[in-house]
PLY file of the C-alpha trace (Angstrom):
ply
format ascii 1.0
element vertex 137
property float x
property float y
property float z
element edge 136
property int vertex1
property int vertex2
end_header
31.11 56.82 -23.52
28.37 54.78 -23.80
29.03 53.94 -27.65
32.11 52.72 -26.81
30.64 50.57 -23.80
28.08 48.63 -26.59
31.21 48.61 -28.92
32.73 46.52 -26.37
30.20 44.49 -25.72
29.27 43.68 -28.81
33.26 42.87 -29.56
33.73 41.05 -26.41
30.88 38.75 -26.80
31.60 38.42 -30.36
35.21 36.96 -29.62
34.04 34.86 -26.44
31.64 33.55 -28.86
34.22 32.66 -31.63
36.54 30.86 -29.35
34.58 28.66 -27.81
33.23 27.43 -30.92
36.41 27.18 -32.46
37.50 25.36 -28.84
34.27 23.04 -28.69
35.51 21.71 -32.53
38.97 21.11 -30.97
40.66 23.73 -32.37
44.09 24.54 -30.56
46.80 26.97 -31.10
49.76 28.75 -29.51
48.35 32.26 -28.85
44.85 33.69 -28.57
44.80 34.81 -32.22
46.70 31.66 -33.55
43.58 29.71 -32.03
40.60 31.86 -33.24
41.67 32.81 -36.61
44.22 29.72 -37.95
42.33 27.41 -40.03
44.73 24.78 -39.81
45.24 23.27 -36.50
41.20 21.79 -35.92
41.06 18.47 -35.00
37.73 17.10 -36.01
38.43 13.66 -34.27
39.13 15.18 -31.09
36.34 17.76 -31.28
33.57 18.08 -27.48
31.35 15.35 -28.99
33.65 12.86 -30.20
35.96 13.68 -26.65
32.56 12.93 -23.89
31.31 9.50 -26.56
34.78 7.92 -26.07
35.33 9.18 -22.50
31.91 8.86 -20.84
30.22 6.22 -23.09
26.97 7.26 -22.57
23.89 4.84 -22.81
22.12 7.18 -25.19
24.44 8.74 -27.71
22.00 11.39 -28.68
21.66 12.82 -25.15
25.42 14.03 -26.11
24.03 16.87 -28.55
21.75 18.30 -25.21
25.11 19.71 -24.38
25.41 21.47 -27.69
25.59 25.62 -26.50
23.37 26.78 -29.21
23.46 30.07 -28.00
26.96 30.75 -29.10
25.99 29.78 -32.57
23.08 32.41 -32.57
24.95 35.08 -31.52
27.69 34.83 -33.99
24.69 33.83 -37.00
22.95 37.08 -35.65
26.05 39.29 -35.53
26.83 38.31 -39.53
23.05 38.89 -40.29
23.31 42.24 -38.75
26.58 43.24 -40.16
25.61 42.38 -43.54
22.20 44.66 -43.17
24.04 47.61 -41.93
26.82 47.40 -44.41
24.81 46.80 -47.26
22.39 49.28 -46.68
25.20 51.68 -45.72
23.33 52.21 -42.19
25.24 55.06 -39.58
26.83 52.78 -36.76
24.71 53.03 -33.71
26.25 50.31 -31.65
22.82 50.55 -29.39
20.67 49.69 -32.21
23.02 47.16 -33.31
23.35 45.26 -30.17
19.28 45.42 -29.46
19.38 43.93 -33.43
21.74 41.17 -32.11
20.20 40.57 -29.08
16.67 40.30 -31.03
18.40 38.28 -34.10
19.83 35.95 -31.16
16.67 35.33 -29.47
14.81 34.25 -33.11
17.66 32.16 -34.14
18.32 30.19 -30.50
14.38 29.49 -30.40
14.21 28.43 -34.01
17.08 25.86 -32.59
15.39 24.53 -30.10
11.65 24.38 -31.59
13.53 21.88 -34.62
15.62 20.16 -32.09
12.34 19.56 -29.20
10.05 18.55 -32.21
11.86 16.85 -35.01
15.40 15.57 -33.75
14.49 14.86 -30.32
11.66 12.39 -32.15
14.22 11.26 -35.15
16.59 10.16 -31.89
13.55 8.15 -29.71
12.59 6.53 -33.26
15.92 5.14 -34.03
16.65 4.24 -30.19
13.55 2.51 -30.60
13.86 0.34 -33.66
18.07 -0.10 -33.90
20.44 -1.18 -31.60
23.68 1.69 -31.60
25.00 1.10 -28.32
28.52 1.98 -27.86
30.83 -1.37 -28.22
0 1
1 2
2 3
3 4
4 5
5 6
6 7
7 8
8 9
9 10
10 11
11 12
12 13
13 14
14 15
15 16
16 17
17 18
18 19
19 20
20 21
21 22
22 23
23 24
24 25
25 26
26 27
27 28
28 29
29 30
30 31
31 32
32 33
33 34
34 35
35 36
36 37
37 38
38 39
39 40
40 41
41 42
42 43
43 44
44 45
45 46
46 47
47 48
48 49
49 50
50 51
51 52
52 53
53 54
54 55
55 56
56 57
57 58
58 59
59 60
60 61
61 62
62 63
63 64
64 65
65 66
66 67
67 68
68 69
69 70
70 71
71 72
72 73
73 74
74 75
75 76
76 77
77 78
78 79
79 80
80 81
81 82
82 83
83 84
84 85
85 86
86 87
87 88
88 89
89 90
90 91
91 92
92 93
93 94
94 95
95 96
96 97
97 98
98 99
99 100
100 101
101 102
102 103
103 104
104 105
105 106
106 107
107 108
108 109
109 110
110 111
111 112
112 113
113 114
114 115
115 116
116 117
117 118
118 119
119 120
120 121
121 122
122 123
123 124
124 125
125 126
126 127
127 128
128 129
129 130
130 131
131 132
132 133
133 134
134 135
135 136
């Protein structure tokens, strides 16, 4: 029982995951696996980002990317990371060990995010906010 409760979690957040970064790229489709899985119907112009700069023309464009969920993106980086080691190493499927790898992976990944974001973008964005003038016309 409690293989199959780590199975699900581990498939459950693995799907959550997928769909709302397919749905924060504007990706749309007709039924739950038309939307995750169909390459087809993204539409970069209409994507979160582009969707809050034309709608809430903020003062500061690069604020926008604080609402980036990089968590999402860790989870699903981790998950392939992990996948890959235990197939290629032909590992027995403990779904325990594999979610504590995730969970682990996830935690390296998301902080490795946010050190380059806090100490090189964040000081790329003040340096061109500084010296150009991008408002939004």
């Amino acid at each position: 029982m409690k293989n199959e409760i780590f199975t699900f979690i581990i498939v459950y957040m693995s799907i959550v995951a997928l769909y709302k970064e397919r749905e924060f790229l504007g990706c749309k489709g007709n039924n739950f696996l038309e939307f995750l899985f169909s390459p087809d119907l993204c539409d970069n112009k209409n994507n979160q980002i582009s969707r809050i700069i034309r709608e809430e023309k903020p003062k500061d464009v690069f604020k926008v990317y604080d609402r980036i969920v990089i968590w999402r993106r860790s989870y699903l980086l981790s998950l392939l990371i992990i996948l890959s080691y235990h197939y290629l190493n032909n590992c027995d499927y403990d779904p325990v060990k594999m979610l504590i790898g995730i969970i682990c992976g996830t935690f390296f990944i998301y902080f490795s995010f946010g050190f380059y974001d806090y100490h090189l973008n964040k000081y790329i964005a003040d340096e061109i906010n500084k010296n150009y003038d991008i408002s939004l016309k």
